[in-house]
N, C-alpha and C positions, 0 to 999 in steps of 0.2 A: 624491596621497594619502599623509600621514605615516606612519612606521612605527609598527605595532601588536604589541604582545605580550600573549602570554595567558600570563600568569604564575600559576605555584605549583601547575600543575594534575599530575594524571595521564594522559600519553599513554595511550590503549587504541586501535592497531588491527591490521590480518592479522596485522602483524610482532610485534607483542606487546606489554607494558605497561613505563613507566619512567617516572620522574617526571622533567618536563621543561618548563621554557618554550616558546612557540612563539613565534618571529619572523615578521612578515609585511608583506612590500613589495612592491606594484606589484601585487599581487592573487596572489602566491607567498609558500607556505612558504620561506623562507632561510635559516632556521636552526632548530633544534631542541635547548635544552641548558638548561645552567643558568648563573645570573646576566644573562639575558640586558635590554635596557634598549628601548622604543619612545617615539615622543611619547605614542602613545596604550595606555594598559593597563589590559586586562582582567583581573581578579581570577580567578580561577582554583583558589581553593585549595579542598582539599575536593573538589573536581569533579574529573570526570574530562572530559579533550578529547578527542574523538574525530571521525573524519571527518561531515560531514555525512549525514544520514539519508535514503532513498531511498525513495519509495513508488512501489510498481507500480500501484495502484490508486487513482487519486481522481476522483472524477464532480464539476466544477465548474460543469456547468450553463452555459455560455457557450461556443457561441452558444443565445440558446432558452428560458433559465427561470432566467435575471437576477435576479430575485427570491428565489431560493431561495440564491444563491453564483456569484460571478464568478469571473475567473481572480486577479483584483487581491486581492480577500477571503478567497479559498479559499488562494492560495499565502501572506497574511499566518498564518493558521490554521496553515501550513503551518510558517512557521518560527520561529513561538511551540513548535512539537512539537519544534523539534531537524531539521528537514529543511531541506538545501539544493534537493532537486529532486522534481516529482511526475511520476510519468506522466497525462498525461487522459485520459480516458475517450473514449467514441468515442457514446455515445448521448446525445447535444443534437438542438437544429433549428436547422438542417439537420446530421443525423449526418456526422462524420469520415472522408467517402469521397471528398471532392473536396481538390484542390491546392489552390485559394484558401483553402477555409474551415480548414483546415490550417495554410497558412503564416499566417492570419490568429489564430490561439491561439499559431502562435509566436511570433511576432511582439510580442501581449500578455505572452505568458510569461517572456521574455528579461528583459523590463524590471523584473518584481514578486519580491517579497519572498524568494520561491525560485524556484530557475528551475521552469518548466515545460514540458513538454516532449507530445507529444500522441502518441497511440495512431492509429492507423489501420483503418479496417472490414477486414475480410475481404471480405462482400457488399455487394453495391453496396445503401445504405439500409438496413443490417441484417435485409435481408430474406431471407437465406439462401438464394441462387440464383446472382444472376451475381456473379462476382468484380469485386470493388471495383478502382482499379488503382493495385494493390501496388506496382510499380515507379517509379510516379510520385510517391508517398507514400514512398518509399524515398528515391527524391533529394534531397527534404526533409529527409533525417534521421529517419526513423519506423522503426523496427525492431518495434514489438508491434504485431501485428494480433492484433484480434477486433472481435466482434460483442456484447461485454458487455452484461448487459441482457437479451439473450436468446441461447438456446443456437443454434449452427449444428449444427441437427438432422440434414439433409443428408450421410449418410456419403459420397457422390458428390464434393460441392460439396466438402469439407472433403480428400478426399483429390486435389481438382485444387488448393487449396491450398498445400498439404504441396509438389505438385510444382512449382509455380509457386514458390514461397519459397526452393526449392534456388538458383534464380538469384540471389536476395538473400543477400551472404554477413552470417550474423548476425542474420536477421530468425526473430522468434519466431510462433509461432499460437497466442494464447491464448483457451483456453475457459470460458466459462460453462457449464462441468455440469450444465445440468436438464433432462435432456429433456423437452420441452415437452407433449407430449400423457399421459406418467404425473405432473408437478408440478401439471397445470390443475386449477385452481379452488382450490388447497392456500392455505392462507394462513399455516401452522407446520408443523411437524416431525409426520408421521405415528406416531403411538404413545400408550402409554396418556395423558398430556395432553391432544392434541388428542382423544382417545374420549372423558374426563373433563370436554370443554371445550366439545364438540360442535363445533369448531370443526375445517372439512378440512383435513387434512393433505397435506403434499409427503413421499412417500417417500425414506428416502436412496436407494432403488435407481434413483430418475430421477438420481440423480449420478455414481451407482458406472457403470449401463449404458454413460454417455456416456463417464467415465475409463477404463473397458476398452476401447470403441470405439478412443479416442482415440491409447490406445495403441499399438492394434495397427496405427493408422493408420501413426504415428510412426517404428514398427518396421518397418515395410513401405518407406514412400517413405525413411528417414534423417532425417526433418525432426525440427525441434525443436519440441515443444509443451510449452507452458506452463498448469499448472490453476489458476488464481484462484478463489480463499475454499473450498478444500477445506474440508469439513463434518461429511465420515463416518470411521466409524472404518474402514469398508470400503474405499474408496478412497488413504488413506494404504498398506493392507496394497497394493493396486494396485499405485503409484505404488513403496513402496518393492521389491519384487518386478523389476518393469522396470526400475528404475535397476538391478539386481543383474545383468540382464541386458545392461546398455549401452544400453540405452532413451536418447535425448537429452530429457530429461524433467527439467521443473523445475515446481517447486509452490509457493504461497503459503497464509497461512492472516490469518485477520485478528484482530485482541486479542478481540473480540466472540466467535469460536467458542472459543478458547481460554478463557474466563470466565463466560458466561454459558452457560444451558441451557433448554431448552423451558418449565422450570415458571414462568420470568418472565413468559410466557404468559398466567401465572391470573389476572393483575392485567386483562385486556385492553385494554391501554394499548398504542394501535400502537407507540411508541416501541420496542418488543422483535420488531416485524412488521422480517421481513430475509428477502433469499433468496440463497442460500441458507437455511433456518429455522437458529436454532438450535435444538441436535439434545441429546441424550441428556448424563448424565454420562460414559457408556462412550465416547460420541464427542468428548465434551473429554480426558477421560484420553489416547486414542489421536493427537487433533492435538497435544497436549502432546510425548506420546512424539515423533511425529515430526516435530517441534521438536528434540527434544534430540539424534538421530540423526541428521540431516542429511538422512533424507525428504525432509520441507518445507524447502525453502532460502529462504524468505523470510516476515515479515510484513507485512503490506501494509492498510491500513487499510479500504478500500472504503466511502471517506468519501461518503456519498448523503445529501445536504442537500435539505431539502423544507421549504415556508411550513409556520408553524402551523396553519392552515387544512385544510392537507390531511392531516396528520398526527393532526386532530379528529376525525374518519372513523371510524366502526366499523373493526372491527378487520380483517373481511373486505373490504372497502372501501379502507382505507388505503391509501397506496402503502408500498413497503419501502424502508428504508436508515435508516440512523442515521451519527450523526456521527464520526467519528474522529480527526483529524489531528492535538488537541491532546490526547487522550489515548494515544494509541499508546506511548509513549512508557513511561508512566508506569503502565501496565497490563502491559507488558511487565515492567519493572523488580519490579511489587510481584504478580504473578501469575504469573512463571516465575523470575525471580532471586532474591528472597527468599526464597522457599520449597526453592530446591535444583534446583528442572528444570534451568536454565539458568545456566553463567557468563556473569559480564558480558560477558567476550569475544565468547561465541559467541552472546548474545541481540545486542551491537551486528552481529555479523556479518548476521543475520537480519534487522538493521533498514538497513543501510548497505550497506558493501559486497558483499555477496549480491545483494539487486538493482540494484543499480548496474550488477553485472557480468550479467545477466539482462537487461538493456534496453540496454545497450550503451553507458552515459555512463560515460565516462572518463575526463570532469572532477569525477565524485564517486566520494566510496566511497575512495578508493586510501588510500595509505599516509599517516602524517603526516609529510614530509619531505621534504626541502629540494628545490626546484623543480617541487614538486606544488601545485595550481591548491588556492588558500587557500579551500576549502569544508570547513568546519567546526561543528559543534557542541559546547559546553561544557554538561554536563550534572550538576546538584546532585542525586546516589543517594540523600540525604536527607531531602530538603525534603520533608516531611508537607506537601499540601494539598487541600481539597474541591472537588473538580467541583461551577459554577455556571453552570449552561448561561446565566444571563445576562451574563456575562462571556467568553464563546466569544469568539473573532473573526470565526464566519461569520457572516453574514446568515442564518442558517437558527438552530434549538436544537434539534432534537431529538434531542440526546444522551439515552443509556439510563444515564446515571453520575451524573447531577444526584444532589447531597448525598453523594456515595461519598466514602470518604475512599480516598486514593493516595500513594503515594508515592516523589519521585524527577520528575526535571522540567527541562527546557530550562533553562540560565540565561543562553548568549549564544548565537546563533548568526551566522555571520559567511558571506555568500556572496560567493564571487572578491574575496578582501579585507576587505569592507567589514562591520561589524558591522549586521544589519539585525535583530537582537535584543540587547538590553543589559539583563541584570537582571529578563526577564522580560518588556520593553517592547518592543515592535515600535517603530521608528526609522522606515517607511514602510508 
């Protein structure tokens, strides 16, 4: 592979910003400076370069419902966004509880657009009883377990977890917040909308009850738990509380709760059907805050791609999730950094090396510097453009952002080396 430089950019990562070329050979950083010369060069100027971007949350649907997003589709999505690596999810068919079907996503994963990397059950079948096995799923390389999809209600099951995971050094257990017998039959955010809308609601309190559980689970055995797409403003107060306490607690939110609010609701257009729902302005304000605090140490997309067909559905009916991958990015930039929450610093920290360092891959996220594994993204903070869900890269569209205007946006990104985005263009 001939040598690559991404010229004229701005470095941003942990270690701080400077403006600097990047040199790249044999799939390493080797240099970092200026004047620097490759065969091959990337434009750079204007942008800022930063380490590739990490999502803890993506549902690609493979194995199981191929028609909605694969791993091959879902990781090109993926690094059109600016990411080198996704976590998957673990609820397909047959769910992420056995070794084969495992080492068989990684296997695909290795190969596609950004690495991907896979999630592991807790319970065996996501059915919240017997433990999945963890240590076998560990050998593989799996450090996040859950049950995503549905809550492991089970305070029993969830604290043989905790003690089981002590043997894994570095494995995480992460929850799905809704206890499942107060969210049933909710199809948005409990409060005056869904009374206005006649449409049932999911209380935040099915969230907050399971992140108090969870915590005291966490606090009790030592274990590490992880909360995916926090939603309340009540569970950030949680979450940040317990870290204050040395709690090993780390939390995610997705650009969805941070931007939108239940009143998108009124159009009842599933496209805005998510569950977590989204929740209140007082509950964006509060995910916002702890954004800017270090509460939440991650954003993470909770990219749920679903056919048109099913997404046609009344509204109670629908299934939930909406699309993420290629807007994260850009939603972050023009809904926390624009307006003052967040510097750019600390919103890339939140998209990159935060969970990087949360799921345990150590070939992304890190520094940009010489003998660091060349996983990168080059990112233009300016580029004004409109979300066209028919222009997505999944197989799936139902984005809640069609015709939004954004801005700020991937321009190359490059994994172990290789540029597998140039200008906006996917290369594979």
């Amino acid at each position: 592979m001939p040598d690559l430089v991404i010229k004229g950019g701005r470095v941003v990562d942990e270690t701080g910003t400077r403006d600097a070329d990047v040199l790249v050979r044999d799939g390493l950083v080797v240099d970092v400076g200026t004047g620097l010369d490759g065969a091959t060069v990337l434009d750079a100027a204007g942008c800022v370069v930063a380490p590739g971007l990490v999502d803890l949350h993506t549902h690609l649907r493979e194995p199981g419902d191929e028609e909605a997003e694969t791993i091959v589709t879902g990781a090109r999505a993926g690094a059109l966004g600016g990411f080198t690596a996704l976590v998957a999810m673990p609820n397909t068919t047959p769910p992420l509880d056995d070794a084969a079907v495992v080492g068989s996503v990684l296997a695909v994963g290795r190969a596609a657009a950004c690495e991907v990397v896979s999630s592991g059950c807790i319970t065996k079948g996501r059915a919240g009883a017997e433990l999945a096995p963890m240590g076998e799923l560990y050998e593989l390389g799996v450090r996040i377990f859950t049950d995503d999809g549905a809550c492991l209600d089970d305070a029993n099951v969830m604290r043989r977890a905790f003690d089981y995971a002590r043997s894994l050094p570095g494995a995480v257990l992460a929850q799905h917040a809704e206890d499942t017998a107060l969210a049933a039959g909710g199809s948005m955010h409990e409060g005056a909308w869904s009374s206005r809308l006649g449409i049932p609601g999911r209380a935040a309190t099915a969230e907050t009850v399971i992140v108090a559980r969870d915590l005291q689970l966490a606090e009790l055995t030592g274990g590490h738990v992880h909360f995916l797409h926090l939603s309340a403003a009540g569970s950030v107060e949680l979450v940040r509380a317990a870290k204050a306490r040395g709690v090993r607690v780390t939390a995610e939110a997705t650009p969805h709760h941070f931007t939108l609010t239940d009143a998108e609701c009124a159009s009842f257009d599933p496209v805005f059907k998510v569950h977590p729902p989204l929740r209140t302005e007082t509950d964006v304000a509060a995910i916002k805050a702890g954004l800017a605090d270090g509460t939440i140490d991650a954003i993470a997309t909770d990219h749920a791609p679903h056919v048109p067909e099913a997404k046609e559905e009344p509204f109670e009916h629908a299934p939930p999730g909406m699309l993420g991958l290629e807007t994260a990015l850009a939603l972050t930039l023009t809904e926390l950094v624009q307006p003052g929450v967040l510097p750019l610093g600390d919103a890339l920290a939140r998209l990159s090396w935060g969970p990087a360092r949360i799921a345990g891959l150590d070939e992304h996220g890190g520094p940009v510097a010489p003998g660091r594994p060349a996983n990168l993204c080059v990112v233009d903070p300016a580029l004004a453009w409109e979300v066209d869900r028919a222009r997505l890269a999944s197989r799936s569209r139902n984005t809640p952002y069609h015709g939004r205007k954004l801005t700020g946006r991937a321009r190359h990104t490059i994994l172990r080396g290789e540029p597998v985005v140039i200008d906006g263009v996917a290369q594979r």
